[in-house]
C-alpha atoms as one frame of an Amber mdcrd trajectory, in Angstrom:
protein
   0.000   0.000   0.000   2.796   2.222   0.728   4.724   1.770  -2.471   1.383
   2.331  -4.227   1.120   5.571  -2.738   4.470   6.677  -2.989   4.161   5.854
  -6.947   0.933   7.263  -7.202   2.946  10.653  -5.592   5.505  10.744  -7.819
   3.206  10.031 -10.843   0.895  13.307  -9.976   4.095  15.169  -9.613   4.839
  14.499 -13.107   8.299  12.012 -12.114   9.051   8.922 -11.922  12.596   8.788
 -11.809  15.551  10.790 -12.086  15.398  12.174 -16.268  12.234  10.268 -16.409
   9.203  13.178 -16.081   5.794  13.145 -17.493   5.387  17.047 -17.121   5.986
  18.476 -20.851   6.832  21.209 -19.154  10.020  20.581 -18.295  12.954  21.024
 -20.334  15.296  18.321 -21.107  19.132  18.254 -21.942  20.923  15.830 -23.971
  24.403  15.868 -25.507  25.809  14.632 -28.785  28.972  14.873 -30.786  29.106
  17.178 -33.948  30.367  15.193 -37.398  33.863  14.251 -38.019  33.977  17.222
 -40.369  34.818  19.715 -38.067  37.807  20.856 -35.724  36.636  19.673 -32.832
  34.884  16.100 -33.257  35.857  14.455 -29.178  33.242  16.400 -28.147  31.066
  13.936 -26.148  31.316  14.131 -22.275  31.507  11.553 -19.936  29.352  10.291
 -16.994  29.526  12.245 -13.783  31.265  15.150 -16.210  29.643  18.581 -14.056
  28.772  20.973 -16.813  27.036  24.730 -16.171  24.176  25.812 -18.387  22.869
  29.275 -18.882  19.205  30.183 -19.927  17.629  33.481 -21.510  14.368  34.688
 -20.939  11.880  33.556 -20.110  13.575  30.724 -18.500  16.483  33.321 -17.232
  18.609  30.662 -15.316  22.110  31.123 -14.798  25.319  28.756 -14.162  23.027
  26.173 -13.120  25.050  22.970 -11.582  24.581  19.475 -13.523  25.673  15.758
 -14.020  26.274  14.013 -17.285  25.031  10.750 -17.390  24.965   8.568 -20.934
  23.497  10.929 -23.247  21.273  12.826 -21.014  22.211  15.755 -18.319  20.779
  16.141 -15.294  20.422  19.897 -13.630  20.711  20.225  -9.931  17.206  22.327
  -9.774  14.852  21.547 -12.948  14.107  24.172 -15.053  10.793  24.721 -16.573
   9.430  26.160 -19.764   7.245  29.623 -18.913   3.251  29.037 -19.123   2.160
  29.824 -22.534   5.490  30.782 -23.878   5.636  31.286 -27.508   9.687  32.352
 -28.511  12.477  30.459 -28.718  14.816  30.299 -25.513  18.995  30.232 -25.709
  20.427  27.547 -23.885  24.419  27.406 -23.408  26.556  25.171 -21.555  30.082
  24.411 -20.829  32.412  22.074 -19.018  34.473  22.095 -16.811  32.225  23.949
 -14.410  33.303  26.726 -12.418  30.975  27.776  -9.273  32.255  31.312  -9.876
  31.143  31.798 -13.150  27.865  34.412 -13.291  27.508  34.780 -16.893  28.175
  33.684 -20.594  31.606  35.518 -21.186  33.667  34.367 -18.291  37.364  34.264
 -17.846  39.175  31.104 -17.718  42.945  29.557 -17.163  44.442  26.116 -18.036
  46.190  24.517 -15.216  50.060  25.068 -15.431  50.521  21.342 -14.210  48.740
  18.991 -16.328  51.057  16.078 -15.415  47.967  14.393 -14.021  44.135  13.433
 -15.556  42.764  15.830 -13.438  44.890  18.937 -14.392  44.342  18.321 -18.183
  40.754  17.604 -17.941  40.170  21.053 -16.336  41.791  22.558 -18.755  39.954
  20.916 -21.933  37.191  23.577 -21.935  34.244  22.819 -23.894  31.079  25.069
 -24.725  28.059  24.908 -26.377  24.938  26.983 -27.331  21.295  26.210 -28.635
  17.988  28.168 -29.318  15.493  26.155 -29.253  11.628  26.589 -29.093   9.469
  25.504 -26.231   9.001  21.997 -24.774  11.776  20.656 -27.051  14.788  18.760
 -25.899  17.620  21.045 -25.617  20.561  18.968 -27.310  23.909  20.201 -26.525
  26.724  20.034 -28.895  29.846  20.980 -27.234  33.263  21.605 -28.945  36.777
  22.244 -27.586  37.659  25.800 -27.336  41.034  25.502 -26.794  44.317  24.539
 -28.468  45.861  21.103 -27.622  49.559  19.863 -28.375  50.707  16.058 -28.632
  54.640  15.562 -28.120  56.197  12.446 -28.885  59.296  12.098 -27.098  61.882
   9.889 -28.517  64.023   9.655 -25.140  67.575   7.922 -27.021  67.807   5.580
 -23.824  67.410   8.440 -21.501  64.648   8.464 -18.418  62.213  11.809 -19.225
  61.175  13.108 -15.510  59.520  16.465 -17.236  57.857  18.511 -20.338  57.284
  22.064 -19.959  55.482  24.411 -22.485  57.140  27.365 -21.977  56.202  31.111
 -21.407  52.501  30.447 -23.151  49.242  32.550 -22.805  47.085  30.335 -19.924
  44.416  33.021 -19.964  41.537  34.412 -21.467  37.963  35.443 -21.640  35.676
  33.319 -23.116  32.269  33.653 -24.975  30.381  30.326 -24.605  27.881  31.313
 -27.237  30.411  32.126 -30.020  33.178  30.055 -28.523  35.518  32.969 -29.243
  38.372  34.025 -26.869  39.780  36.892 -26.264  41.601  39.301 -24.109  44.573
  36.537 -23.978  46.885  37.561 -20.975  48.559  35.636 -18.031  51.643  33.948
 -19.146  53.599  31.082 -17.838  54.849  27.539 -18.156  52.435  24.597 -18.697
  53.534  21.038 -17.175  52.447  18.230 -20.143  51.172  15.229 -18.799  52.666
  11.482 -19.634  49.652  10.326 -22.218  51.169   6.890 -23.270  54.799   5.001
 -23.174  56.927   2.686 -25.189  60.142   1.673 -24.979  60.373   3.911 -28.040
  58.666   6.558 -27.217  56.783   8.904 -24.569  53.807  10.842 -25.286  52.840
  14.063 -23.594  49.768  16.051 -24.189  49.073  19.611 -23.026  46.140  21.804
 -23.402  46.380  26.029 -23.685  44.548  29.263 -25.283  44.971  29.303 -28.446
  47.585  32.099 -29.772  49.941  32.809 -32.272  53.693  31.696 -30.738  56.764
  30.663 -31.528  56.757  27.639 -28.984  59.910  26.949 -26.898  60.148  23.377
 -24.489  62.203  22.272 -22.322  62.924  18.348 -21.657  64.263  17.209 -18.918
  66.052  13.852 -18.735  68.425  12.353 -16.215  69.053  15.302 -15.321  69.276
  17.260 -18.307  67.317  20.317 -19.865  67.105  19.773 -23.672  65.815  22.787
 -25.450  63.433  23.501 -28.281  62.061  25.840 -30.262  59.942  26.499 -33.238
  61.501  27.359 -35.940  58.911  30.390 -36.746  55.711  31.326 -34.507  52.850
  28.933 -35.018  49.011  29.919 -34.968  47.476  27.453 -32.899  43.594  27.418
 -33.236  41.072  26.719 -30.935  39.735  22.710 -31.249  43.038  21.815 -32.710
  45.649  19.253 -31.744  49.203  19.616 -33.535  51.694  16.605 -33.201  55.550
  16.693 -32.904  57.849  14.634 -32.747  60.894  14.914 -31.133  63.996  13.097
 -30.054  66.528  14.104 -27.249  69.998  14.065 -28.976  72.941  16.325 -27.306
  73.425  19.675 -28.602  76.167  21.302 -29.668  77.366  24.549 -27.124  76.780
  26.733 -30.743  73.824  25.366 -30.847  71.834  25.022 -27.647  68.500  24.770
 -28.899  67.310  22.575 -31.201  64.149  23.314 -33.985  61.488  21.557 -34.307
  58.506  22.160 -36.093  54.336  20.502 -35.858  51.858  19.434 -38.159  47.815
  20.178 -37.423  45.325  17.539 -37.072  41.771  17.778 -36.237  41.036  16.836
 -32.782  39.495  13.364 -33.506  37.668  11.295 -30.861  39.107   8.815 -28.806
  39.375   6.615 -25.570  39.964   8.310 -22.892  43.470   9.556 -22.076  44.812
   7.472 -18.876  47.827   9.418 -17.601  50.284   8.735 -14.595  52.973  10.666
 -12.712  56.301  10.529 -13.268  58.276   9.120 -10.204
């Protein structure tokens, strides 16, 4: 009798279950991945992934807190569409979420130590923005915003304890609607993070804004700083991952840095990166 009740409850109240409602009222979020034709294609999230969504009016709800799970996303207080509303609301999101952000253009900084999962992944920002028209599902398509930078380290028998992105913008203000940023400032070194090993090889990732620069590293192996430096300044674009490979040979005292130079590749999607510290 009591579980009759209790469903009979939640059934006048329009809910079943947690994403499961009956009231047409309420607005629904989903998230999807754009095609394989654009610069940013990893673009689905993750379960337990906390976004922040912003609403216009009528619906007027700001950085509202919420939890990705399988294609839907779950706000921490529901939002409803306005009795008898007629226009089209604006719905953006973005992830990671920050509990300081109060509106669409926000400022935001990569970590300088992404040597671990959790510094990268705050760093990979990702927005997106919808209209769409009342009691529709709002589906979210959410692209990278920022530039990203693959390393592969040929280590010639040496033990690498550190990769460090040098000097590069970590800062900027970004528009979640347009996805544009701007007002770049707050330089400073970026830690990459181990992505995958070989006996061959080491890959380090790193994510920052994106910018025009001539981009200068700094290895460090056994003990050793090996330099490097683009041979002319790059413009790295936002949603874009560029891949270089290197290889830590000893440099001559003329010449203590040693070029290298990238090539661009749209940011395809993938596992999951699984990183680990370097002892």
């Amino acid at each position: 009798m009591l579980c009759a009740l209790a469903a009979a409850a939640l059934a006048a109240a329009g809910c079943t279950e947690r994403g499961l409602s009956t009231d047409p009222s309420l607005v629904r979020f989903t998230s999807s991945a754009r095609d394989f034709e654009t610069r940013a294609t990893d673009a689905t999230l993750s379960d337990d992934d906390v976004v922040g969504i912003f609403a216009t009016d009528p619906i007027a709800a700001g950085n509202v807190r919420a939890v990705v799970s399988g294609k839907s996303i779950f706000p921490d207080r529901d939002m409803y569409w306005a009795e008898g509303q007629k226009v089209a609301t604006r719905f953006s999101a973005y992830c990671p979420y920050v509990p300081e952000t109060s509106g669409e253009t926000f400022p935001f900084s990569v970590a300088d130590d992404q040597r671990d999962y959790a510094g990268y992944a705050a760093s990979d920002l990702r927005t997106a923005s919808v209209t769409v028209a009342p009691e529709h599902i709002v589906n979210f398509i959410f692209e990278h915003r920022l530039s990203k930078i693959v390393l592969d380290i040929d280590p010639d028998g040496r033990t690498v304890s550190d990769v460090s992105l040098k000097s590069v913008l970590r800062s900027g203000i970004v528009n979640m609607v347009t996805g544009a940023v701007s007002d770049l400032g707050g330089r400073g070194d970026v830690h990459a993070g181990l992505a995958a090993a070989s006996a061959e090889a080491r890959v380090y990732v790193a994510v920052f804004m994106p910018q025009t620069e001539q981009l200068g590293l700094v290895v460090t192996a056994d003990g050793k700083r090996f330099n490097f430096l683009l041979e002319q300044p790059q413009e790295f674009l936002p949603g874009c991952a560029y891949y270089a490979s290197l290889k830590l040979e000893e440099a001559t005292p003329e010449e203590p840095s040693v070029g290298f130079s990238v090539s661009i590749t749209d940011w395809e999607s993938g596992e999951p990166l699984e990183f680990s510290r370097e002892q």
